[in-house]
N, C-alpha and C positions, 0 to 999 in steps of 0.2 A: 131367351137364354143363350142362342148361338152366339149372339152380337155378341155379348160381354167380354171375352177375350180380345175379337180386335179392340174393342175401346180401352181396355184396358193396356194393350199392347201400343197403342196412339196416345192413349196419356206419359207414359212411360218414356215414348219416344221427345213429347214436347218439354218433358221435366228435364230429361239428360241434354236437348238443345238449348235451353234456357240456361243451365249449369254453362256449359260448353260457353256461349256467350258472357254469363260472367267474368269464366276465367277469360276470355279474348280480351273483354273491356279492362280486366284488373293488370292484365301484362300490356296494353296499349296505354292505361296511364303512368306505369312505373317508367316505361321506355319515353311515355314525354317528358318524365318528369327528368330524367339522366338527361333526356336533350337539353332542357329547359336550364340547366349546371354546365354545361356545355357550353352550350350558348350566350349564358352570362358570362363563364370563364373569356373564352374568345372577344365579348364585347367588352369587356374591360381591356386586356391585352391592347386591343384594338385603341381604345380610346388612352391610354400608355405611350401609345407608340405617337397618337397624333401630338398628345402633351410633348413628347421627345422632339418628334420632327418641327413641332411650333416654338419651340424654348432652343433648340440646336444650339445656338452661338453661344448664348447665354452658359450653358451646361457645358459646352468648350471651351469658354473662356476660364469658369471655374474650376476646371482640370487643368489647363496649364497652370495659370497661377497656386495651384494644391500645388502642382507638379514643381514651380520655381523653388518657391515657401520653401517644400519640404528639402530642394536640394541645398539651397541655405541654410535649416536647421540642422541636414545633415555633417553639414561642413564648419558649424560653431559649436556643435553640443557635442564634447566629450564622451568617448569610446567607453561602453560599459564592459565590463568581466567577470565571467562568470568561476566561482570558486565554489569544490565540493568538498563536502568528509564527511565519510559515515563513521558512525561512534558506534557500542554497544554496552547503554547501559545496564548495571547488575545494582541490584539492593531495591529494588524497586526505587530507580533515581529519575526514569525516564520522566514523572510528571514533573521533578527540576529543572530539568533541562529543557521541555518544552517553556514552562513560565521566564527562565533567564533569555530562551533566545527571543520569546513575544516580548521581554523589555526591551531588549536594545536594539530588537525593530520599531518600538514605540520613539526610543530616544532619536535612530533615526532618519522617523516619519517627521519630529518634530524639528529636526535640524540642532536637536541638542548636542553639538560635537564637544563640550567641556565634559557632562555628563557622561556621555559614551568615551570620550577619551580615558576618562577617569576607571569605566567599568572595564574597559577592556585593556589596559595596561598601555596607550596607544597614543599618538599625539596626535593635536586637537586637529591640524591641517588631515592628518589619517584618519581620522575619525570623519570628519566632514566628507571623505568620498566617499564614505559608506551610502547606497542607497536602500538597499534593502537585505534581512538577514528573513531563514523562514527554516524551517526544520518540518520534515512528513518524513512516515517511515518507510522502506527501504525494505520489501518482501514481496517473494515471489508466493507461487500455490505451493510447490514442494516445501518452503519452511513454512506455510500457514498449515502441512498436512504433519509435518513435524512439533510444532506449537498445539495444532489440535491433539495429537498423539500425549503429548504430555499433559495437557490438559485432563484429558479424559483418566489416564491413569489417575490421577490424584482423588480419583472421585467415586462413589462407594457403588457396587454392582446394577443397584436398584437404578441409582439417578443416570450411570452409561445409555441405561438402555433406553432414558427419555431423551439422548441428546444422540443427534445427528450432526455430519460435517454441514451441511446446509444452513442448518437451523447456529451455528457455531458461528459461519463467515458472516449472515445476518445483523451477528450481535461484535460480530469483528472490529476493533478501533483502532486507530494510527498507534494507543498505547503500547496496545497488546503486542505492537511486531517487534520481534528482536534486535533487530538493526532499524537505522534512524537514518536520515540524509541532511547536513547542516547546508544549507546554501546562503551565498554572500555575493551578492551583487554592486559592485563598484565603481568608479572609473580609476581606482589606483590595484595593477594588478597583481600588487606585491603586501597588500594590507590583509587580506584571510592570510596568512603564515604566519603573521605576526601576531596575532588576537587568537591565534589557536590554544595557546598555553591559558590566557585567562579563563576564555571558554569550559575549557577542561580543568584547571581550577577551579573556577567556581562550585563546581556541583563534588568536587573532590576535599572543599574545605569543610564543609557539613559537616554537625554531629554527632546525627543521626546514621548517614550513612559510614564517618568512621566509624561508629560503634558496633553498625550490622556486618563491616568488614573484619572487625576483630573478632567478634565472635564466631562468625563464619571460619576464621581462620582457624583459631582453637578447638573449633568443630572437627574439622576438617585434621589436624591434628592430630587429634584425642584419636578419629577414624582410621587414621593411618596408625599408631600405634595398636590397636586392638589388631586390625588386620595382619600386623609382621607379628606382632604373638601369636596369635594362631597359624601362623604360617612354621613358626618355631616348636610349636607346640606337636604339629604334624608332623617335620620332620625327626622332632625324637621319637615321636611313635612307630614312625617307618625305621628306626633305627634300633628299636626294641624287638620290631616285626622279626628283622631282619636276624637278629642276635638269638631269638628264640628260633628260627627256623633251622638254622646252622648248630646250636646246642642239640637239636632233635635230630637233626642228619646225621650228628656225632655218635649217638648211641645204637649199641646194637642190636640188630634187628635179632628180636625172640621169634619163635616159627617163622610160619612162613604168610600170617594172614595180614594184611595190607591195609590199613585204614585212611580210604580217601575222602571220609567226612572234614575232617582236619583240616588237611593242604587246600580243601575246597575255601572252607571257612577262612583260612589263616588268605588265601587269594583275595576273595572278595573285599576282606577289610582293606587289604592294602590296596584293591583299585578303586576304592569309596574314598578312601585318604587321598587318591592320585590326583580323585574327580575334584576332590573339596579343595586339595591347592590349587588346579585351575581357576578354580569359582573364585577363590583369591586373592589369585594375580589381576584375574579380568577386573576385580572388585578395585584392585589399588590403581591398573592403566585408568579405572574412568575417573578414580580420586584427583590421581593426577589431572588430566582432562579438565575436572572441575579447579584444582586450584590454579593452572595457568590459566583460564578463563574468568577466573574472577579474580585474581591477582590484584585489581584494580577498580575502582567506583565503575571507572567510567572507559569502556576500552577501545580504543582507537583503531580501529580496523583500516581505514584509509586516509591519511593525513589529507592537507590542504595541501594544495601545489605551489611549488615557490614562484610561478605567474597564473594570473588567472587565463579564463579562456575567453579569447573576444566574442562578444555576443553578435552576431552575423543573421540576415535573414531578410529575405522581402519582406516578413512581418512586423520584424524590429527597423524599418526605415519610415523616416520620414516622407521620404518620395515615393514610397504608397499609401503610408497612411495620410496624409494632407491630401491629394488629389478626393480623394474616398470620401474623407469629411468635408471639404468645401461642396462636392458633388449632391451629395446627401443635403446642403444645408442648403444649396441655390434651388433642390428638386422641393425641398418643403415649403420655400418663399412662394415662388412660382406658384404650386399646386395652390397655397394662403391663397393666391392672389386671382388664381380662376373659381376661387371656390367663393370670394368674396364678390366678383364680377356675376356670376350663378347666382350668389341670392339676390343681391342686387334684381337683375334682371327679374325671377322670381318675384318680388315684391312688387315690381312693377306690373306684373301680369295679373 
């Protein structure tokens, strides 16, 4: 019975070395296996750089010649320009003006310049520089936190409390933003000033949106007349206030006991009256607000420029992009051509 404790205390000891050895063996194969990625990483590199070093000339030749090519192309192919304006449509117009500006990028894509001369008031040599039209919207977070803001108003206590700003920008689409950006890409840098009027016609001949414009207007109207009546209607009352207060100053005072229930009362109204014209002015500057802002389908917030902006960049050059692509296209021959020579050899083995 003495023994039992050391054995037991010897069993214990060879359990926890045998554990202890696991964990050694399971961290000495993770660390080969990081070497093992490692090691392929670097042996490929390696075998990269021998393709490079074996193909050299070959890969230098197809860079300069990218490099000739492209300064030729650069020096035949006409200067593009780039033309902006942001619009701001009202009446829910904005999915119009998306679809009119994806046609006369489709016209063109197609090289249709009778077409496109036709749609956009423009002639056919002006129409042919068009290369490309494209329209995305034009917002930052403060008008997407202002866009949410009014969103949420319109929407009944219960459902505020299921929507969040997070869960809002998620479902956020190019339509939704207030402002828009029209771009016109050319090589005539004087053709977006001219096509700006058709542009904004078009979506301003509809007649649907004149009809959401007239009624809005008559709305808006109607709102401003109710408002200056009651605005009138207060001022005769503060003028009634007034004339009763002054007939009661008139008369003379019986004893001597003083009733400041009254004058309390007779206060109050008139600074509830004072409060309620405020609320009525503030109510007509936003009327106003609202009808210089919607005045229009469609609102022009920054015109097109009467020249466009030359389009400039190591990115936009030929004599980067040509070297890049001949390089890429001599490195995928080549590789064909070792990978063909490998099975080759392979099949002989």
């Amino acid at each position: 019975m003495a023994d039992q404790p050391t054995n037991q205390n010897t069993s214990d000891e060879i359990d926890l070395g045998q554990l202890f050895q696991m964990i050694g063996r399971g961290f000495q194969k993770f660390f080969n296996f990081i070497g093992s990625i490692f090691k392929g990483i670097f042996h490929v590199v390696l075998l990269f750089l021998l393709f490079i070093q074996k193909n050299i000339i070959v890969l230098s030749i197809a860079v300069v010649v990218g490099g000739i090519g492209g300064y030729l192309l650069d020096m035949i192919t006409p200067d593009r320009y780039a033309s902006k304006m942001v619009v701001e449509p009202n009446f829910n117009s904005v999915q119009q003006l998306y679809n009119n500006i994806s046609f006369y990028n489709d016209l063109a894509m197609a090289n249709d310049s009778v077409a496109l001369a036709t749609a956009l008031n423009i002639t056919e040599h002006e129409a042919a520089s068009i290369k490309e039209i494209f329209v995305d919207s034009y917002s930052d977070e403060n008008q997407k936190i202002k866009l949410f803001d009014e969103f949420v108003r319109e929407l009944d206590t219960t459902t505020q409390k299921t929507i969040d700003f997070e869960n809002y920008l998620k479902n956020f689409n190019s339509l939704d933003a207030r402002f828009h950006q029209i771009s016109v890409i050319s090589t005539d840098n004087r053709v977006a000033k001219k096509m700006q009027p058709a542009i904004i016609g078009s979506i301003s001949v509809n007649d649907y949106f004149k009809l959401q414009k007239r009624i809005n207007d008559e709305n808006l109207a109607l709102q401003d007349t109710i408002y200056r009546n009651q605005l009138k209607e207060i001022d005769s009352l503060q003028s009634l206030y007034r004339t009763v207060l002054v007939k009661e100053a008139d008369k003379p005072m019986q004893g001597t006991s003083i009733n400041m229930g009254e004058g309390g009362k007779n206060t109050n109204r008139e600074l509830a009256l004072v409060q309620e014209k405020d609320i009525l002015k503030e109510k007509l500057v936003e009327l106003n607000e609202e009808r210089a802002n919607k005045s229009t389908i469609i609102n022009v917030i920054s015109d097109f420029p009467t020249r466009g902006v030359q389009q400039k960049g190591i990115w936009k050059s030929y004599k980067f992009k040509m070297p890049l692509l001949l390089l890429a296209l001599a490195i995928v021959i080549l590789g064909l051509l070792e990978l063909n020579r490998f099975l080759k050899t392979y099949n002989k083995e």
